[in-house]
PyMOL Python script that loads the backbone (N, CA, C, O; Angstrom):
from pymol import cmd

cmd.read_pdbstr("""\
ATOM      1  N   UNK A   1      54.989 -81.930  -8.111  1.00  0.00           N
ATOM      2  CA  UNK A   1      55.852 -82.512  -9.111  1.00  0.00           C
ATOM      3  C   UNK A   1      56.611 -81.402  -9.825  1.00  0.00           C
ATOM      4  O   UNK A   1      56.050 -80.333 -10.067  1.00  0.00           O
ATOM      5  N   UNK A   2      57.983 -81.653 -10.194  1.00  0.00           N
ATOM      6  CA  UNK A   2      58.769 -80.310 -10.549  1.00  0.00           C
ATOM      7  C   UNK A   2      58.993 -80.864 -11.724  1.00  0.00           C
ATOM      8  O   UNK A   2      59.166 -82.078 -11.613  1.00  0.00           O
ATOM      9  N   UNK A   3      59.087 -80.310 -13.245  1.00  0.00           N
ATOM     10  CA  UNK A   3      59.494 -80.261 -14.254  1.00  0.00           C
ATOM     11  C   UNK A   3      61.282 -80.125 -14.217  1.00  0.00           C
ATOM     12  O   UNK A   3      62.088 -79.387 -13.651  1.00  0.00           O
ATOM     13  N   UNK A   4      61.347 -81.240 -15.126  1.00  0.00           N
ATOM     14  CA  UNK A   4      63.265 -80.877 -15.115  1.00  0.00           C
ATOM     15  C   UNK A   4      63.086 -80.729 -16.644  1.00  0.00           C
ATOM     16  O   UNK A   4      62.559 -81.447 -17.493  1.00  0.00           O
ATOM     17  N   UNK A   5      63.979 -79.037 -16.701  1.00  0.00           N
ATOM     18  CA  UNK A   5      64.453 -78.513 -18.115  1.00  0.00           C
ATOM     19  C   UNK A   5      65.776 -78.989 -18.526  1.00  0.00           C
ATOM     20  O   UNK A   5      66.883 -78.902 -17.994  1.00  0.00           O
ATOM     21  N   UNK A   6      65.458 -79.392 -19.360  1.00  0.00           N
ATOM     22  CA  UNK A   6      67.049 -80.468 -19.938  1.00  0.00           C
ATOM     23  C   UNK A   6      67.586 -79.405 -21.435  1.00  0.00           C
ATOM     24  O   UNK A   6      66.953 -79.279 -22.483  1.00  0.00           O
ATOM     25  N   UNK A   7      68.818 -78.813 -21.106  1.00  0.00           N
ATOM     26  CA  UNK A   7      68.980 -78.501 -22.002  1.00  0.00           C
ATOM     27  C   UNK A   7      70.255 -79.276 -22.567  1.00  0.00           C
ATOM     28  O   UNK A   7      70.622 -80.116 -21.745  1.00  0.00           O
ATOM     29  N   UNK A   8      71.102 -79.252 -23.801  1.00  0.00           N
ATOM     30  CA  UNK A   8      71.895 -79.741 -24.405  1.00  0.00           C
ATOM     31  C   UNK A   8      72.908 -78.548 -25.546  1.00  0.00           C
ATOM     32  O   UNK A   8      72.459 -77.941 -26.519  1.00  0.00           O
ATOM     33  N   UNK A   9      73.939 -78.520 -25.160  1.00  0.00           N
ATOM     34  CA  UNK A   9      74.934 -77.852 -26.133  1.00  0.00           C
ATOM     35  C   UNK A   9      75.812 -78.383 -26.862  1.00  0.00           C
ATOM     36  O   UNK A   9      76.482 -79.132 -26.150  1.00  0.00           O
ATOM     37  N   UNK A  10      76.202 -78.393 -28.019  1.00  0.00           N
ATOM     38  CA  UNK A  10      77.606 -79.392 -28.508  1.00  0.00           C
ATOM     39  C   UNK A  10      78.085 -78.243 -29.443  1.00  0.00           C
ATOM     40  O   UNK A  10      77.534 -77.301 -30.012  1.00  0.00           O
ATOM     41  N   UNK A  11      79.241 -78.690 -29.362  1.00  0.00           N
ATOM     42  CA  UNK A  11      80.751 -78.080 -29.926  1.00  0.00           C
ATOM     43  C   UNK A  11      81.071 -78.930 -30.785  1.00  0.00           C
ATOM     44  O   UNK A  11      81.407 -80.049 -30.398  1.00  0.00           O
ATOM     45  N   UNK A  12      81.051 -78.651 -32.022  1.00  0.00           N
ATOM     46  CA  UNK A  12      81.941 -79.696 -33.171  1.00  0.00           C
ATOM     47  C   UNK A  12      83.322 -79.162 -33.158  1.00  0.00           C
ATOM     48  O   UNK A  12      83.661 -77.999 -32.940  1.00  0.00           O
ATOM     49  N   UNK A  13      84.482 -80.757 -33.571  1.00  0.00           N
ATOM     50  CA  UNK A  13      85.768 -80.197 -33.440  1.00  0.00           C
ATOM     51  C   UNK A  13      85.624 -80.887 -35.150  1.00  0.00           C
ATOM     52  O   UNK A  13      85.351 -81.940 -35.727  1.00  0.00           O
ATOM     53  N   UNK A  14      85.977 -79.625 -35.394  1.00  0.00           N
ATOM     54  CA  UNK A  14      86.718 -79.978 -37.351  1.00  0.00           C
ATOM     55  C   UNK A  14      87.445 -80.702 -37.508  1.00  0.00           C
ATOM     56  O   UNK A  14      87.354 -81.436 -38.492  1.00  0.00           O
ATOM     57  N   UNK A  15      88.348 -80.806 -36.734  1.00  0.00           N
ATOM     58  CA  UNK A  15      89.659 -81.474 -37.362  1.00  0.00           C
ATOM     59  C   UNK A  15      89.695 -82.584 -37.158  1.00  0.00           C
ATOM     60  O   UNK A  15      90.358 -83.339 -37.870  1.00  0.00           O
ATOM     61  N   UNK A  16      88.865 -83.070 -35.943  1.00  0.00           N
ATOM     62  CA  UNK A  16      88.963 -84.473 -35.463  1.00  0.00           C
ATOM     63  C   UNK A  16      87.452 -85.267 -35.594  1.00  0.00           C
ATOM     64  O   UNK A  16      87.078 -86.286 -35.014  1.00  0.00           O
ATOM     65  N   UNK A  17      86.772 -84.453 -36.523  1.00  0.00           N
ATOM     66  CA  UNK A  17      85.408 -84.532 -36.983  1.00  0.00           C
ATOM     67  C   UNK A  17      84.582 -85.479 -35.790  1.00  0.00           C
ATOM     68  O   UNK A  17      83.967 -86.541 -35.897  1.00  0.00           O
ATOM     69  N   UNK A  18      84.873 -84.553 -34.560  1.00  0.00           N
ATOM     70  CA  UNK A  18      83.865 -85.518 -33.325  1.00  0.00           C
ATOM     71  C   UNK A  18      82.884 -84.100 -33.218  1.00  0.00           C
ATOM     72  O   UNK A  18      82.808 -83.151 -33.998  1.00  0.00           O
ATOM     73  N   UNK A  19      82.014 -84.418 -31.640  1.00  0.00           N
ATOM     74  CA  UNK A  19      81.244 -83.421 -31.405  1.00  0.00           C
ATOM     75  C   UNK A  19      80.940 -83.536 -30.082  1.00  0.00           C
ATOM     76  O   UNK A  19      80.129 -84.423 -29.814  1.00  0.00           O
ATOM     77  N   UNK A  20      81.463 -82.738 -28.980  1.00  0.00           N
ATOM     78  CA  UNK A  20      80.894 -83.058 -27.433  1.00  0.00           C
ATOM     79  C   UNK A  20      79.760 -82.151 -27.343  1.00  0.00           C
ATOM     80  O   UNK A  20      79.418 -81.109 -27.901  1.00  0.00           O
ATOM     81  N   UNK A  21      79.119 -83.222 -26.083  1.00  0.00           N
ATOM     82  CA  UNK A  21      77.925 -82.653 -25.836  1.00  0.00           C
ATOM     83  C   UNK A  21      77.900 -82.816 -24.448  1.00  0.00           C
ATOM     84  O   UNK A  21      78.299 -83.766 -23.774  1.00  0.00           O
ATOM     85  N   UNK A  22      77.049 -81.095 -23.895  1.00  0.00           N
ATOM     86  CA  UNK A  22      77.072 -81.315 -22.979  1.00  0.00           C
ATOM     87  C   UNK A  22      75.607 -81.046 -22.605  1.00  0.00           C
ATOM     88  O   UNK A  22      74.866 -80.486 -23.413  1.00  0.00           O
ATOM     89  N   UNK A  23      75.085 -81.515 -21.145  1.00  0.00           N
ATOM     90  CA  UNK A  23      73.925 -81.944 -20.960  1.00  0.00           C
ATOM     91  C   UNK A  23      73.960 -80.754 -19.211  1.00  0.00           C
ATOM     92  O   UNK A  23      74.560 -80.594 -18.149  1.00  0.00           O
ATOM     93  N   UNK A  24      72.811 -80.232 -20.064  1.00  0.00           N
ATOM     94  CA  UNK A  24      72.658 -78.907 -18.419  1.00  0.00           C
ATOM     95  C   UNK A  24      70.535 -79.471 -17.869  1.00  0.00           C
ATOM     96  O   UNK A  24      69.499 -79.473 -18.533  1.00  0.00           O
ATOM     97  N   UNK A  25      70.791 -79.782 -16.642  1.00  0.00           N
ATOM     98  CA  UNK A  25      69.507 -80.133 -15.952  1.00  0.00           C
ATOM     99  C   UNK A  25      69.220 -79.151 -14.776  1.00  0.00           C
ATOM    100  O   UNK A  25      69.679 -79.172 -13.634  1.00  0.00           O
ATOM    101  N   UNK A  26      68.016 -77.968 -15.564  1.00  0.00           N
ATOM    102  CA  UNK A  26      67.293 -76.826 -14.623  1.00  0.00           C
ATOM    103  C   UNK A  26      68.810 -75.990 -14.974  1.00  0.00           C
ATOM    104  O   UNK A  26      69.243 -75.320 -14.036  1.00  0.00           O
ATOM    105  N   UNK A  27      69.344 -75.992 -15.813  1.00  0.00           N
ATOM    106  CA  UNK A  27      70.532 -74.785 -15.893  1.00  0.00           C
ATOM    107  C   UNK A  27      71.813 -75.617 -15.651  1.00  0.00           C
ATOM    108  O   UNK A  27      72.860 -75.392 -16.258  1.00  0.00           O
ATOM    109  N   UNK A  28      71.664 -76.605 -14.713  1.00  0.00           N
ATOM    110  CA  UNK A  28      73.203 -76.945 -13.989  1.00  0.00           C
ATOM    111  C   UNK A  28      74.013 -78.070 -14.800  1.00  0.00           C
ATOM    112  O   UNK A  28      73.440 -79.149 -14.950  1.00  0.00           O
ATOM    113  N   UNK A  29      75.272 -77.907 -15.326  1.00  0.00           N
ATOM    114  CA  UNK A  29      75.566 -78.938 -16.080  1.00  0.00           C
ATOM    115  C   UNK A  29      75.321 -80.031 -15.185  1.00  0.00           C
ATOM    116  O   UNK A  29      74.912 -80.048 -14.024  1.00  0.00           O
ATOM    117  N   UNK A  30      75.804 -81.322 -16.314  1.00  0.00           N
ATOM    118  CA  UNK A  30      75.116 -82.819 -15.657  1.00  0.00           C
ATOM    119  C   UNK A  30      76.140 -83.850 -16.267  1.00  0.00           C
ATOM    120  O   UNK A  30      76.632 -84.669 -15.491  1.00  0.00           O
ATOM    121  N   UNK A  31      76.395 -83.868 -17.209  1.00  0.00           N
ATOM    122  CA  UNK A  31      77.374 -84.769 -17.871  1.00  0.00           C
ATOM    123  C   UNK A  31      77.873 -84.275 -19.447  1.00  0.00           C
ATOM    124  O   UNK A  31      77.227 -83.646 -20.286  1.00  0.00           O
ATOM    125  N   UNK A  32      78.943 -84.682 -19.498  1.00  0.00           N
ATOM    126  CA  UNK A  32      79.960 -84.719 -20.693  1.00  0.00           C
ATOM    127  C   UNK A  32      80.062 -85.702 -21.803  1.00  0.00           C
ATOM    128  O   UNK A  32      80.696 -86.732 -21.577  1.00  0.00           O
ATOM    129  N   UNK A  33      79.569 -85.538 -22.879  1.00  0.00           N
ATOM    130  CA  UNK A  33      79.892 -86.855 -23.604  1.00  0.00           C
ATOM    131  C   UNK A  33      81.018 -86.736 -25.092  1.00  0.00           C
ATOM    132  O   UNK A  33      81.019 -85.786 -25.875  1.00  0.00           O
ATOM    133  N   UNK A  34      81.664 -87.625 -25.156  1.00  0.00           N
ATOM    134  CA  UNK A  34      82.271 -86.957 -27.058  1.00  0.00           C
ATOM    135  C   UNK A  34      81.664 -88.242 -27.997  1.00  0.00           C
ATOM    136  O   UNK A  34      81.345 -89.410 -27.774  1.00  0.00           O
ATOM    137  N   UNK A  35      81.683 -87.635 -28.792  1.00  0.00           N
ATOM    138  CA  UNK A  35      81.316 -88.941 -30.334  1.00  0.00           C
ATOM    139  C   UNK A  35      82.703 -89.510 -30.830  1.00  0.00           C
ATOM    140  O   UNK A  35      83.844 -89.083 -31.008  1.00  0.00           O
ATOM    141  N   UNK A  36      82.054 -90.624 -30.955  1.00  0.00           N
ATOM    142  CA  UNK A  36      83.419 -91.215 -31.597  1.00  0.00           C
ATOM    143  C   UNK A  36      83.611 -90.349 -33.095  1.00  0.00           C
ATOM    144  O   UNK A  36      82.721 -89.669 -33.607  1.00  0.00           O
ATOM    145  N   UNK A  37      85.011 -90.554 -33.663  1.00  0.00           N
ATOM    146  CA  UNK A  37      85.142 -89.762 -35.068  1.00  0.00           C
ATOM    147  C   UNK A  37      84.357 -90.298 -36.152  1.00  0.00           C
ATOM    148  O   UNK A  37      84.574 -91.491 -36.364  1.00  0.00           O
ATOM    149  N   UNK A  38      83.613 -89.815 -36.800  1.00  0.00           N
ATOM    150  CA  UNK A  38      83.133 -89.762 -38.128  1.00  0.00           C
ATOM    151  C   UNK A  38      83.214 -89.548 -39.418  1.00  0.00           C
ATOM    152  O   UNK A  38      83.983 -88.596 -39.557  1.00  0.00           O
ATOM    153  N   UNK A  39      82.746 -90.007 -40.699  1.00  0.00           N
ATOM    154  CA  UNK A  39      83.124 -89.987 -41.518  1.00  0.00           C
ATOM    155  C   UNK A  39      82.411 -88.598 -41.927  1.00  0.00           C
ATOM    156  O   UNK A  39      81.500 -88.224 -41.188  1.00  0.00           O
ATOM    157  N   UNK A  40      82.748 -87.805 -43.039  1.00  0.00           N
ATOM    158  CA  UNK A  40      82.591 -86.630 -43.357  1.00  0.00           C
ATOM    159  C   UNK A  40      81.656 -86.472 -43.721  1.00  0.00           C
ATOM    160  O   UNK A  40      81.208 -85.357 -43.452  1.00  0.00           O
ATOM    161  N   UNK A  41      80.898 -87.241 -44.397  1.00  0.00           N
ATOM    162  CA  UNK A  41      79.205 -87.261 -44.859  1.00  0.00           C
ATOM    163  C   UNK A  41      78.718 -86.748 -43.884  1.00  0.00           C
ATOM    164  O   UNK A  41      78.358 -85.571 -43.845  1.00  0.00           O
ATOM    165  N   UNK A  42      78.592 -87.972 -42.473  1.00  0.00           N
ATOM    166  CA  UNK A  42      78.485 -88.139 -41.125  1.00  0.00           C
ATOM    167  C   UNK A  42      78.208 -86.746 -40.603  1.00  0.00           C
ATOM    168  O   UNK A  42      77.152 -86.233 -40.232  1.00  0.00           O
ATOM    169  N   UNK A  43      79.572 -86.222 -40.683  1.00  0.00           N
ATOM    170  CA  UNK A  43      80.032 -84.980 -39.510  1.00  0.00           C
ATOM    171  C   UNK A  43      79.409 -83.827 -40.489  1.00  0.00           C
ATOM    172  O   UNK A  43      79.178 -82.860 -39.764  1.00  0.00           O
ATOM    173  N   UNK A  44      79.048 -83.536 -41.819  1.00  0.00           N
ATOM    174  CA  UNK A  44      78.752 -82.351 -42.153  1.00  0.00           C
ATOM    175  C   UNK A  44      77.158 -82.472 -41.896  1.00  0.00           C
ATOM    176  O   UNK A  44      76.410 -81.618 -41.419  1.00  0.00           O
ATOM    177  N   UNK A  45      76.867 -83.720 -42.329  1.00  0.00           N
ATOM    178  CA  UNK A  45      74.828 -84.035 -42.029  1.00  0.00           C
ATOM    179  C   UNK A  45      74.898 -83.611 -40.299  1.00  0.00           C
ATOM    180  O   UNK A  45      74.260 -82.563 -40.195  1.00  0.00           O
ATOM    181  N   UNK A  46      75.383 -83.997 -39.044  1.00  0.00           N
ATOM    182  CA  UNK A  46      75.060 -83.481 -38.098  1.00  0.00           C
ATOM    183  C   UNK A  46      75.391 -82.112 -37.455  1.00  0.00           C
ATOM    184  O   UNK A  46      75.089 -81.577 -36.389  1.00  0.00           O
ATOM    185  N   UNK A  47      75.962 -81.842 -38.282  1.00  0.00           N
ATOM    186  CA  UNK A  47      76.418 -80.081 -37.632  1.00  0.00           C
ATOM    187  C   UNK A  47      74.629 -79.439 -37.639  1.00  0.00           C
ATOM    188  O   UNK A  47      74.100 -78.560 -36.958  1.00  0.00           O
ATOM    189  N   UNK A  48      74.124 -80.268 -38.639  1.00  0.00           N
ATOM    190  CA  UNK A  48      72.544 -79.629 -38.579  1.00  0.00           C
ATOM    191  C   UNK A  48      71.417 -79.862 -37.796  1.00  0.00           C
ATOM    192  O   UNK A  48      70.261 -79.510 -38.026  1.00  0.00           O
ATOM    193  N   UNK A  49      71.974 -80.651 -36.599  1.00  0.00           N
ATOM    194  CA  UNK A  49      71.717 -81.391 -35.932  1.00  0.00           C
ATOM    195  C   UNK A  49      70.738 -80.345 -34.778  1.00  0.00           C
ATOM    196  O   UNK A  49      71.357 -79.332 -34.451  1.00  0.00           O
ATOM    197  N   UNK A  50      69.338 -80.480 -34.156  1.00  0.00           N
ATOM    198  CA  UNK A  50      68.731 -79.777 -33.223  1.00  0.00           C
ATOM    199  C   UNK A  50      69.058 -80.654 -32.117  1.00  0.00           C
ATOM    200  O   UNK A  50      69.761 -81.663 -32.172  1.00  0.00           O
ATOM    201  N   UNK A  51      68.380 -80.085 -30.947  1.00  0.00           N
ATOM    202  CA  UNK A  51      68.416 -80.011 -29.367  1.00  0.00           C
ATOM    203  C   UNK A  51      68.238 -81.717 -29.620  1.00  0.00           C
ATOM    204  O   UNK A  51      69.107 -82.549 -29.359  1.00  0.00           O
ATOM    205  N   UNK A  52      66.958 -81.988 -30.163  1.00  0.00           N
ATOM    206  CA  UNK A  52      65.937 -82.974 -30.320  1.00  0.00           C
ATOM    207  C   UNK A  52      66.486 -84.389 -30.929  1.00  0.00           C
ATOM    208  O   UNK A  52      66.233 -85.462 -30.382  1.00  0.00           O
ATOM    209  N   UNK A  53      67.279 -84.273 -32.143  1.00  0.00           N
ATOM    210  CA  UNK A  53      68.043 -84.993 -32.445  1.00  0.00           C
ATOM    211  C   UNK A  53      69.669 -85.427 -31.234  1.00  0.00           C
ATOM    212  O   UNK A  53      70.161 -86.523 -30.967  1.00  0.00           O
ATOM    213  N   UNK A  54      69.965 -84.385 -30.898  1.00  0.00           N
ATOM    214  CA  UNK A  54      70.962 -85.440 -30.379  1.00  0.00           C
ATOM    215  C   UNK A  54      70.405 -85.728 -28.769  1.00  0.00           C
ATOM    216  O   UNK A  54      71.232 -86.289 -28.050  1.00  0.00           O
ATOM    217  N   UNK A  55      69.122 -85.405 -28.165  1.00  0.00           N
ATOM    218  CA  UNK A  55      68.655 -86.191 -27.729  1.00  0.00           C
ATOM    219  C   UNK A  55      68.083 -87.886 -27.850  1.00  0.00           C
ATOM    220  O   UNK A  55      68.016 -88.868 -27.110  1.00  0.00           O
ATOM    221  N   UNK A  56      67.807 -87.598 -28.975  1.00  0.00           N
ATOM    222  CA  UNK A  56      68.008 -88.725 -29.779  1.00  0.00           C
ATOM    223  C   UNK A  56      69.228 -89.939 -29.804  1.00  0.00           C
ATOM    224  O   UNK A  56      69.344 -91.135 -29.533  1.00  0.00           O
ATOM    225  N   UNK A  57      70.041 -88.811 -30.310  1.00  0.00           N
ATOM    226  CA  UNK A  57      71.361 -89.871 -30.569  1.00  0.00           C
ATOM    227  C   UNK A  57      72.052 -90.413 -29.341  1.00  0.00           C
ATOM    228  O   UNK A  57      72.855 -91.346 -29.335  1.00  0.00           O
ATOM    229  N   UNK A  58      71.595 -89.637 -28.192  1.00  0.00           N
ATOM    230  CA  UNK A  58      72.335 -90.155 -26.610  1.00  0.00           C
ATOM    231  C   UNK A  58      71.256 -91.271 -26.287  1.00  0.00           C
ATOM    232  O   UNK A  58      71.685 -91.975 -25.373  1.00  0.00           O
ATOM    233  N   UNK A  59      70.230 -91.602 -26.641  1.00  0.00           N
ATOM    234  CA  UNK A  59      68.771 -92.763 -26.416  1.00  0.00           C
ATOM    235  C   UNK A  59      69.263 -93.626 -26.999  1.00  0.00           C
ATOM    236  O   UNK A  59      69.500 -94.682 -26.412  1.00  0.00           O
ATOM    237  N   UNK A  60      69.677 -93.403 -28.770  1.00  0.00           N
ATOM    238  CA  UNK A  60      69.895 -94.297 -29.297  1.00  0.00           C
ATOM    239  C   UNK A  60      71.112 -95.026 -30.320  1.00  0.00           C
ATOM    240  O   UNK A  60      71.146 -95.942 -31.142  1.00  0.00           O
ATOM    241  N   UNK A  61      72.068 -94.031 -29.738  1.00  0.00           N
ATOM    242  CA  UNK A  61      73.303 -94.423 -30.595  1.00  0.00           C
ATOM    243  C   UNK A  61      74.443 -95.179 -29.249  1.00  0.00           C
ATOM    244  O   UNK A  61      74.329 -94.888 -28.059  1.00  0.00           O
ATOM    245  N   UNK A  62      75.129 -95.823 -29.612  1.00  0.00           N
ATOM    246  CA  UNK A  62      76.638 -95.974 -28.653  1.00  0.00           C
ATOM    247  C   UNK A  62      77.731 -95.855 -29.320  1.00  0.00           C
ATOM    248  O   UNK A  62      78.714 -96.475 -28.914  1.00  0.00           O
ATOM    249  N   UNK A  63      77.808 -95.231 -30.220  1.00  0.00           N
ATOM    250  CA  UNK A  63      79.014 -94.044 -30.522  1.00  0.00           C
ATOM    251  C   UNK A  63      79.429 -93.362 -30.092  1.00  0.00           C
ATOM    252  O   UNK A  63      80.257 -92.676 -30.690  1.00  0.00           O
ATOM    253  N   UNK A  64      79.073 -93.116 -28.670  1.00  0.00           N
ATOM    254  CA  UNK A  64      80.044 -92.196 -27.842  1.00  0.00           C
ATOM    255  C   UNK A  64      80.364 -92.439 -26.338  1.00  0.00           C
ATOM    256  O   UNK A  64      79.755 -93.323 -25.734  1.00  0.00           O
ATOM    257  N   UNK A  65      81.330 -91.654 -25.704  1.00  0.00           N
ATOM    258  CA  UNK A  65      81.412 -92.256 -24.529  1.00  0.00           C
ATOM    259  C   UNK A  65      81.876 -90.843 -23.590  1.00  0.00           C
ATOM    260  O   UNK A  65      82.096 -89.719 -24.041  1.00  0.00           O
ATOM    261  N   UNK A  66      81.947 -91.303 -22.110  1.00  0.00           N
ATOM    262  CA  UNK A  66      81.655 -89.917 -21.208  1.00  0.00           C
ATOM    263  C   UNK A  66      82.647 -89.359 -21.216  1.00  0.00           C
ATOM    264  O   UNK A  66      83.615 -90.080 -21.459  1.00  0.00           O
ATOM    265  N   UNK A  67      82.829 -88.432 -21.065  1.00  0.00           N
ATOM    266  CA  UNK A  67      84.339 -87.762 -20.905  1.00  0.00           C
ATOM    267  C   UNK A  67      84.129 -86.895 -19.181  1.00  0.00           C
ATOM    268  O   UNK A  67      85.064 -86.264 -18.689  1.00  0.00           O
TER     269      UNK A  67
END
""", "prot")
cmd.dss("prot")
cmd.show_as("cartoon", "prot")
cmd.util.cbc("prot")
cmd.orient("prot")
């Protein structure tokens, strides 16, 4: 049985207060996603956002879609 390492990176865009994320499995990217725009509360509370959480938010939000 092989362990898959899932890692996750995101880029916040300021201006358009979204945030893509991208999703790397054993190193190799895997998929693209962006957030829909947010309100500023929103977008400054998740810039603080870990690995763990927006694992999270791809389980359990549909605020975003694939790019």
């Amino acid at each position: 049985m092989t362990t898959l390492n899932e890692t996750i990176k995101v880029t916040a865009n300021h201006s358009q207060r979204t945030f893509t994320i991208r999703t790397y499995h054993n190193g190799r990217f895997f998929a693209k996603y962006r957030t829909c725009k947010m309100s500023k509360e929103e977008f400054n509370s998740d810039l603080y956002n870990t690995q763990n959480d927006w694992k999270n938010y791809l389980r359990t939000s549909f605020d975003y879609y694939k790019v």
